[in-house]
C-alpha positions as CSV (number, residue, x, y, z in Angstrom):
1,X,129.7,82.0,154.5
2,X,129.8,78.9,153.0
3,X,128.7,79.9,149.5
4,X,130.8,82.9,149.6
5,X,133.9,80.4,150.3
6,X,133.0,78.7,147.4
7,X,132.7,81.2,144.6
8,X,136.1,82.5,146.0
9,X,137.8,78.6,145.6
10,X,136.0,78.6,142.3
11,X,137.5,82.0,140.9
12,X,141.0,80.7,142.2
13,X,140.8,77.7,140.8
14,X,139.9,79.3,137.6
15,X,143.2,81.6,138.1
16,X,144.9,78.4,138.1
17,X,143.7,76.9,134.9
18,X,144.7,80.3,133.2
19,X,148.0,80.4,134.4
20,X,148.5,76.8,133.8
21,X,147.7,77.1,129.8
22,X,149.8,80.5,130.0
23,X,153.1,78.9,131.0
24,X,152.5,75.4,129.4
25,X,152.2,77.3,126.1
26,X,154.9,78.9,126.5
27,X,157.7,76.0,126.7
28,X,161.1,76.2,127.8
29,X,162.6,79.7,127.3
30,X,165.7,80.3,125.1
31,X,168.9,78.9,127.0
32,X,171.4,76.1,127.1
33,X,172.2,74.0,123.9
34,X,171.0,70.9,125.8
35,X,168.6,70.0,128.0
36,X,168.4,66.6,130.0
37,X,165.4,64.4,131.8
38,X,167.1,63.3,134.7
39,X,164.6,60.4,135.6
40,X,165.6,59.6,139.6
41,X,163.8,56.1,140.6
42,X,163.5,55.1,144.7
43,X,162.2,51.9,143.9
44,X,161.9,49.5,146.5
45,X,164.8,46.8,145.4
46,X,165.2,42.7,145.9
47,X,168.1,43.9,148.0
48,X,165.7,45.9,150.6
49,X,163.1,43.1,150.1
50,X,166.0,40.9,151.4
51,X,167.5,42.9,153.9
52,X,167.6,41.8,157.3
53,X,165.6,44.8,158.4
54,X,162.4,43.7,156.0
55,X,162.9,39.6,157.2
56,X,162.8,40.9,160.7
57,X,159.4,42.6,160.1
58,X,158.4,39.7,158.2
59,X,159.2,37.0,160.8
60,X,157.5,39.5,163.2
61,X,154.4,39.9,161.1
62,X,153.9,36.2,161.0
63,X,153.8,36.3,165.1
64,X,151.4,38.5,165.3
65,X,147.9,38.3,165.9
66,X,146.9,41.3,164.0
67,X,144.4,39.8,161.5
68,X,145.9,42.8,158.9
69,X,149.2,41.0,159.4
70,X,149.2,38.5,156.6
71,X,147.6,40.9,153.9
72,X,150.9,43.4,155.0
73,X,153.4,40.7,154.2
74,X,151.4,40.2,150.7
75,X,151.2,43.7,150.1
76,X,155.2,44.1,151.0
77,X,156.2,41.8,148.5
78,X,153.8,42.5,145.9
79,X,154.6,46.7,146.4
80,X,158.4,45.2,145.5
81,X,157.5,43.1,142.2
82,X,155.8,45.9,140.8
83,X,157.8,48.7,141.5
84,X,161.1,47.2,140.2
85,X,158.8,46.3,137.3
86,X,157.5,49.7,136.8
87,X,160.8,51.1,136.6
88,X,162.2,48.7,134.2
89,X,159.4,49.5,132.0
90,X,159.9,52.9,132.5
91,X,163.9,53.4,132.0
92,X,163.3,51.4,128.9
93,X,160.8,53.4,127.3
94,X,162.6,56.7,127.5
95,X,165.6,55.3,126.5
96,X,163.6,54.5,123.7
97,X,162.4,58.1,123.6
98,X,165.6,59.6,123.9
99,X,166.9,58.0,120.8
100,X,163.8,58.7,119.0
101,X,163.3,62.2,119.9
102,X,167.2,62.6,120.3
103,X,167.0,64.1,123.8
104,X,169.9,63.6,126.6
105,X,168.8,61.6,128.9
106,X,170.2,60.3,132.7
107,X,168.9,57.4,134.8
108,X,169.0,56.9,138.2
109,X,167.6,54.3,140.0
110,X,168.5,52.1,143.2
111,X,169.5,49.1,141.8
112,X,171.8,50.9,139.3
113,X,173.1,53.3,142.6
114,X,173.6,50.2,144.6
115,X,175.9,48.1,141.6
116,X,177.8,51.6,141.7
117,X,176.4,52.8,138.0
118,X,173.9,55.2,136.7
119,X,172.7,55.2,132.6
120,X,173.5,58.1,130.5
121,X,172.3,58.5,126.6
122,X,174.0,61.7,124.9
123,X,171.8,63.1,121.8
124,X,174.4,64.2,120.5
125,X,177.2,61.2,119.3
126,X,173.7,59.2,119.9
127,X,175.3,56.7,122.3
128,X,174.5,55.1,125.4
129,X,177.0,54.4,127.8
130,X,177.0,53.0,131.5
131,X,178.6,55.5,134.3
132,X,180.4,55.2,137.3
133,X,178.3,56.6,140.5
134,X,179.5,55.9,144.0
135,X,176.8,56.6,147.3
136,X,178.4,57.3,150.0
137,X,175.6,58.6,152.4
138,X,172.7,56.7,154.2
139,X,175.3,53.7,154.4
140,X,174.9,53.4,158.5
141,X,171.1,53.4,158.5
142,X,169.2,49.8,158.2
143,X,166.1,51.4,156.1
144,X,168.4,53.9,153.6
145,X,171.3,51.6,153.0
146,X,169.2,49.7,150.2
147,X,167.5,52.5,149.0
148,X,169.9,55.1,148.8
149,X,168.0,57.2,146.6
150,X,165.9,58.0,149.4
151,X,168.6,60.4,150.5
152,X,169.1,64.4,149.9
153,X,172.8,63.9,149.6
154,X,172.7,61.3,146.7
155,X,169.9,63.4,144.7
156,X,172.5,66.3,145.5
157,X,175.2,64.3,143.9
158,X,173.0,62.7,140.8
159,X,171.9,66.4,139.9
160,X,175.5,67.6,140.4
161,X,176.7,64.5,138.3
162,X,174.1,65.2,135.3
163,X,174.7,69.1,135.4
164,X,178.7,68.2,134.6
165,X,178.0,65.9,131.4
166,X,177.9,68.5,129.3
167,X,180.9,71.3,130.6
168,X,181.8,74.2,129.9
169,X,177.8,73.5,128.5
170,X,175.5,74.0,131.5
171,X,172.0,72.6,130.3
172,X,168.6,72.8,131.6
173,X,167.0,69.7,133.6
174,X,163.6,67.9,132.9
175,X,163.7,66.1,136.7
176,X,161.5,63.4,137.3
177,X,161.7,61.3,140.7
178,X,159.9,58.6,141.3
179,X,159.1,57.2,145.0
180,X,156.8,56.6,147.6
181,X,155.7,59.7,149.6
182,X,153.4,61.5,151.6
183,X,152.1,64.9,152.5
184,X,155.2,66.1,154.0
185,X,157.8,63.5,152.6
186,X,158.9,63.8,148.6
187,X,161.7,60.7,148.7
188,X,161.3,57.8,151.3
189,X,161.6,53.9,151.2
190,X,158.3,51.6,151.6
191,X,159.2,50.5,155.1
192,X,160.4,52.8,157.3
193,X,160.8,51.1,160.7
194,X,164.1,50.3,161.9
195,X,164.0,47.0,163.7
196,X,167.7,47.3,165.1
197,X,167.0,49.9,167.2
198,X,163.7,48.1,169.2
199,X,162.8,44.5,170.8
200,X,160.5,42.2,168.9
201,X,158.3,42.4,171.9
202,X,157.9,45.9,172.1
203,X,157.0,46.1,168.0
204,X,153.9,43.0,168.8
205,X,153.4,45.0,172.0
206,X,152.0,48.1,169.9
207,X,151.1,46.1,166.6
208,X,148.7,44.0,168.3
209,X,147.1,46.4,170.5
210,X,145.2,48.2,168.0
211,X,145.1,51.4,169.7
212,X,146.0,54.6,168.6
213,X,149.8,55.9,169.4
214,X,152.6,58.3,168.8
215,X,155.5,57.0,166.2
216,X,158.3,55.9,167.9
217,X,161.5,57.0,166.9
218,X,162.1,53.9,165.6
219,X,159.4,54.2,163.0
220,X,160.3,57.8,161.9
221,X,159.8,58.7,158.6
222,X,163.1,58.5,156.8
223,X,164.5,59.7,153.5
224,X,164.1,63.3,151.9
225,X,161.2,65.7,153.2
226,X,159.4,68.4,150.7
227,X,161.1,71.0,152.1
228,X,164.9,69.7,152.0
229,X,164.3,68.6,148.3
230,X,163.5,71.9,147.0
231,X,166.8,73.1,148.9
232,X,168.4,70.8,147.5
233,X,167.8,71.3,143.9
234,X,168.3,75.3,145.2
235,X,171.9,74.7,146.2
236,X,172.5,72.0,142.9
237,X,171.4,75.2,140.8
238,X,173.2,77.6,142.8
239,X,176.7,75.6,142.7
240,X,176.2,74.9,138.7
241,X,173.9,77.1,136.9
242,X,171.4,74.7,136.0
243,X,167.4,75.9,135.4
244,X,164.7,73.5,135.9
245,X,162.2,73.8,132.9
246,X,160.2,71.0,135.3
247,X,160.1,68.6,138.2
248,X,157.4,65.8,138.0
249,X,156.9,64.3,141.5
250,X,155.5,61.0,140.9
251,X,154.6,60.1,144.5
252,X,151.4,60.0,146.4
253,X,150.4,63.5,148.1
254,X,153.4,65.0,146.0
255,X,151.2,68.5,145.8
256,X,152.2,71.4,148.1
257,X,151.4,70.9,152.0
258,X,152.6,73.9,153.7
259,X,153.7,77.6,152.9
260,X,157.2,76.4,154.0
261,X,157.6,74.1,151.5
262,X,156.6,77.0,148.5
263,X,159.1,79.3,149.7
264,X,161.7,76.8,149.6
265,X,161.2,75.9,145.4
266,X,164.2,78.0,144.1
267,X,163.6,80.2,141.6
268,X,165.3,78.7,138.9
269,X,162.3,75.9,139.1
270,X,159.9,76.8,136.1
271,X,157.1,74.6,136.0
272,X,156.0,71.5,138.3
273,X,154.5,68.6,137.9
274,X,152.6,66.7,140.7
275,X,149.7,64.2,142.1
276,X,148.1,67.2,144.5
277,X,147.0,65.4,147.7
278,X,146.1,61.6,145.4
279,X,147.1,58.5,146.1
280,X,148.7,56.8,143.1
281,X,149.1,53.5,142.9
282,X,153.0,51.8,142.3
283,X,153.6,51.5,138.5
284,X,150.0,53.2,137.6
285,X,151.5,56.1,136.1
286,X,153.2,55.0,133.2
287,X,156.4,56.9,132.5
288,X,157.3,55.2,129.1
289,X,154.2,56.7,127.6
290,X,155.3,60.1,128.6
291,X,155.7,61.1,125.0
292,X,153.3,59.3,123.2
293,X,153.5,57.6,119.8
294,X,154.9,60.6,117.9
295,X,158.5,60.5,116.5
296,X,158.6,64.3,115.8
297,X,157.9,67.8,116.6
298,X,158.6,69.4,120.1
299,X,159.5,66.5,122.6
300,X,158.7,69.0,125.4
301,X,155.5,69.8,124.2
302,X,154.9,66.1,123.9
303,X,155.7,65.4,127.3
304,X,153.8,67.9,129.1
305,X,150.3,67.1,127.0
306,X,151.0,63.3,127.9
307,X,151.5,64.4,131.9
308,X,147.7,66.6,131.9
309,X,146.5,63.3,129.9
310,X,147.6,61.4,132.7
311,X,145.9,63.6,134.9
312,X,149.0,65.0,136.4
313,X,149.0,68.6,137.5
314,X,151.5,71.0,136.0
315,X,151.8,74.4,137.7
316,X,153.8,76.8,137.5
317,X,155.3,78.7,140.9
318,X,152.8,81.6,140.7
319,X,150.1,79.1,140.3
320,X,150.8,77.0,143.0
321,X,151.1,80.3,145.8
322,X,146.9,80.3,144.6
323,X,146.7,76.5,144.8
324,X,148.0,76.7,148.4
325,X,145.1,79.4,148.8
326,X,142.2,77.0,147.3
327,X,143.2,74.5,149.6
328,X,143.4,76.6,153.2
329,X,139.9,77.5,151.9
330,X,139.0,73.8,151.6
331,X,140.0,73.1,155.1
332,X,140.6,75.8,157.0
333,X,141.4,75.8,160.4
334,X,138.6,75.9,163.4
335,X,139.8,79.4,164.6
336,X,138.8,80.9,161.1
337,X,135.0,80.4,161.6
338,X,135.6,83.1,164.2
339,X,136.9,85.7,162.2
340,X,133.1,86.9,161.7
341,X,132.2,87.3,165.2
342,X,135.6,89.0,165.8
343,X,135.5,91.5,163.4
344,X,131.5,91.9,165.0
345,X,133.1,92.4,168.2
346,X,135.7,94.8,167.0
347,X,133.5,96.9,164.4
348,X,130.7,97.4,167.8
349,X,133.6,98.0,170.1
350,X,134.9,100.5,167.7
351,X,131.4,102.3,167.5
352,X,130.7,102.8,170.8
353,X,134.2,104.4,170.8
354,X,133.1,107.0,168.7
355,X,129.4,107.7,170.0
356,X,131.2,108.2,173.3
357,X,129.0,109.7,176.4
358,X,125.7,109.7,173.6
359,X,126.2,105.6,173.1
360,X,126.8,105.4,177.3
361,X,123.1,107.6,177.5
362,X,121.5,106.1,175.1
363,X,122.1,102.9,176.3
364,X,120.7,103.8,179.9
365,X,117.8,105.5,178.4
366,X,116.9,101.9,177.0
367,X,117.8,100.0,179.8
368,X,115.1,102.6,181.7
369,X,112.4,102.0,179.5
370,X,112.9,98.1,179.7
371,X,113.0,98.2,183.5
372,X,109.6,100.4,184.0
């Protein structure tokens, strides 16, 4: 069973590769005069690094007895060094693209989003201008407020905002997004407990007692699951038109979990880029690079030959349906191992069905033969 589970893994994965060259060398279809790279950055801010939610935790931290505790507070603050970094150094570089390759280009990011401004360069009068862009959602919550980013309803209004730029012109979107995540999360800040909502005695209370136990609400995971981001691009394209040549999840575990999450990427989603079920590091992937040193030629083309150089998977929807597939077969659940023995059960019950009064006689004839 085993080796037959792997020759069936390998031949998918094989069906993978092939569509993957089939659609990457294809490009973006004929369409819109412009298309845009929306880059959307959830970076963990100075403001949330600040907040009175993260000095609670901190002040907590240093109470504890959990000998992790000291190495969390030093992985906290570096996590927020180099994440702002990385995104400078990223929104840098493809502004520097943009006006080298002469792309449109639309920045997002949580520091911008919280000063009320997002950056726009537009290819065509080749200037750069800073924009007005007001959050109005996530405001009540502790965790969200300083990362707003995290939230469905400002990625709604950032893809809403970049889709308008160019009216009556509705262009196609590059979308990256950039943030922490995990198997079932695509957008969500670094620290997700809420400490307004529990007593300092009750977070040492569990932090110190090393054993296993259920999240509390309190320490829910916030932000934007997979699921509600691919609606949410579904509803940005349904309101205005807008096709998706790719998304490029850059996120650890930003892969596929589930068959709900495929069924929710809209169809006007071409191509996606993603980590599978990796961890990446903060600022490891290097989004400044994304089109290498070349200052001509297909900038598309460019980009996606830098993402498989980075070692970033680029499906396309088809592919990913047999990527889902590969992956059940990796780990598939306990009751599987007894398909064998029911379809055994059902292929002898089936028999004797059919043998009738001749299986019932022929089975008493043996039993008579044991017995004497």
């Amino acid at each position: 069973m085993q080796i037959a589970r792997d020759m069936l893994a390998g031949l998918l994965f094989a069906a993978v590769l092939v569509l993957n060259m089939a659609v990457s060398a294809a490009g973006p279809a004929d369409g819109p005069e412009r298309t845009v790279i929306v880059y959307y950055a959830n970076e963990t801010t100075d403001r949330a690094y600040n907040s009175e939610n993260y000095q609670k935790l901190f002040e907590i931290l240093r109470e504890s007895r959990n000998p992790n505790a000291k190495d969390i507070i030093a992985a906290l603050t570096s996590e927020m060094h180099e994440f702002t970094t990385a995104v400078e150094r990223d929104t840098e570089g493809l502004m520097r693209a943009a006006k080298t390759h002469n792309f449109d280009l639309v920045i997002f990011t949580n520091a911008l989003a919280l000063d009320g401004h997002y950056r726009f360069y537009d290819a065509g009068s080749m200037r750069e201008e800073t924009r007005r862009f007001s959050v109005s959602v996530g405001l009540e919550d502790p965790v969200l407020r300083h990362t707003p980013l995290s939230h469905a309803g400002v990625l709604r209004a950032a893809l809403e905002e970049a889709a308008s730029l160019f009216a009556p012109i509705t262009p196609d979107l590059v979308l990256i997004t950039n943030s922490h995540g995990t198997p079932d999360m695509a957008l969500m800040p670094r620290v997700n407990v809420n400490l307004s909502m529990v007593s300092r005695e009750e977070v040492l209370r569990l932090f110190d007692g090393g054993d296993e136990f259920d999240r509390p609400s309190w320490a829910r995971l916030r932000g934007t699951d997979k699921v509600a981001y691919w609606k949410t691009l579904g509803g940005v394209s349904t309101k205005t038109g807008v096709r998706f040549l790719l998304v490029l999840r850059l996120a650890c575990q930003s892969g596929l979990a589930s068959w709900a999450e495929y069924r929710a990427i809209p169809e006007s989603v071409e191509l996606i880029g993603h980590t599978a079920e990796y961890s990446i590091a903060v600022g490891a992937f290097d989004a400044s690079k994304l089109f290498g040193e070349s200052t001509s030629g297909d900038w598309f083309a460019a980009l996606t030959g830098q993402l498989e150089s980075q070692h970033v998977y680029i499906n396309s929807r088809e592919a990913l349906s047999l990527w889902l597939v590969l992956v059940a077969l990796r780990w598939p659940p306990a009751w599987a191992y007894f398909i064998p023995l029911a379809l055994w059960v059902g292929w002898m019950v089936n028999r004797a069905r059919r043998l009738g009064p001749a299986w019932k006689l022929r089975f008493s004839r043996r039993q008579t033969r044991r017995s004497s």
